[in-house]
N, C-alpha and C positions, 0 to 999 in steps of 0.2 A: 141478443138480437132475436128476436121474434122469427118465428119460423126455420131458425137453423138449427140440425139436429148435432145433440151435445152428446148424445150417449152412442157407446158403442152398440147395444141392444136397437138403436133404430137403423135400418140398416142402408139408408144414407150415407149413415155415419164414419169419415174414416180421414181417421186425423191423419196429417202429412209431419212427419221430421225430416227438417234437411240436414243430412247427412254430408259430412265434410266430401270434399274431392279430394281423395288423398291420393290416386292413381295406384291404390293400391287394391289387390285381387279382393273378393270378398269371400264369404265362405266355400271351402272344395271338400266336394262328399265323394274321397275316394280313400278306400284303404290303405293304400299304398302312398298315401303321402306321409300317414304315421304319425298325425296330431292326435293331442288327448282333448276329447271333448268336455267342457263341464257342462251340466242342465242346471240353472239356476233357479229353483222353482221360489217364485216368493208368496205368502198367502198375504193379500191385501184388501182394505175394504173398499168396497166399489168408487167410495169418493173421493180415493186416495190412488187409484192406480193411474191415472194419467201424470197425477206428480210423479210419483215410481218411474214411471215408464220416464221421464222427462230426463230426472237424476238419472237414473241408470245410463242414459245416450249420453249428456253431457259427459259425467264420469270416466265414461269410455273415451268417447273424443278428448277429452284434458290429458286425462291420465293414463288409462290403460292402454289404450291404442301405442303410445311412444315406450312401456317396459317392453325389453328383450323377452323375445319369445311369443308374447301375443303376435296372435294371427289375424281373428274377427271373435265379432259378436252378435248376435242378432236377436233381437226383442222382441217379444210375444205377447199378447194379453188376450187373455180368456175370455168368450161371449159375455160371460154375467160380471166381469171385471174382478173379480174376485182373486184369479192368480196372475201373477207376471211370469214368464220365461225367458231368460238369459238363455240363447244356445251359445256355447263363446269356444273357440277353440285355439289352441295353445302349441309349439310345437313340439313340449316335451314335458313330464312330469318334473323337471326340477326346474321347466322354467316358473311351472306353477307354484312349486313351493318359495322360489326365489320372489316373488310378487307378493308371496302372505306376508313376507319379510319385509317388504318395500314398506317405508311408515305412509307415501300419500295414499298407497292401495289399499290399507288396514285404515287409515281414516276416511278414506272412502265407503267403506265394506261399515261400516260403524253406523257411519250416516243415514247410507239407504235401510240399516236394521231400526232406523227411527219413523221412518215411513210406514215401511212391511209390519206384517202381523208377526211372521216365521219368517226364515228363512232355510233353506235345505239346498246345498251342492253337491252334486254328487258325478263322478267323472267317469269314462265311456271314452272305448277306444271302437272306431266303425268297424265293423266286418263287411258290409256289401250296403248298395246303393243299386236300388232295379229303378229302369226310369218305366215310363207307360212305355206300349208297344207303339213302333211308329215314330217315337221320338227320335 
């Protein structure tokens, strides 16, 4: 369509995913709820990160979202499209190992490695959450 902006660089630009209603909480930044955070950083090339970003939602919503112990996820993409960010959090370290074990989560994890250039996880427990002053 002529005159619609397609890239995330123009900055019109701002694609909408509809996200299931699951009535369920979405991400909580407090210490004390005691989830392990994973940062999913993926390196992808520009004309590939809106599929990335696609798969990775869908994914979540099929799959991840119903394994014990996911909590959320939430997806990121970089000004110049180049990296994807999963922030996903979990409520325990061996719910996350029990999930590498899940065969649909490992052929999920396979798949989006056919999109991405790399991919890098790396997991993160919160210490503190400041909001602005005034909030």
């Amino acid at each position: 369509m002529v005159g619609t902006p397609n890239s995330i660089n123009d900055p019109t630009f701002h694609p909408v995913h509809d996200a299931p209603d699951t009535g369920a909480h979405l991400t909580t930044l407090d210490p004390a709820a005691g989830y392990v955070t994973i940062i999913n950083t993926y390196a992808v090339a520009p004309e590939r990160a809106e599929e990335l970003v696609n798969f990775l939602i869908h994914s979540t919503t099929e799959t991840l979202r119903h394994v014990p112990g996911f909590v959320s996820a939430n997806f990121h993409v970089n000004l110049d499209q180049t990296e994807v960010v999963n922030y996903a959090q979990w409520r325990n370290r061996e719910a996350i190992l029990a999930a590498r074990d899940n065969p649909e989560v490992a052929a999920r994890i396979s798949e989006g490695s056919k999109i991405a250039d790399s991919f890098k996880p790396i997991q993160y427990e919160l210490r503190q959450s400041v909001a602005a002053s005034g909030a």
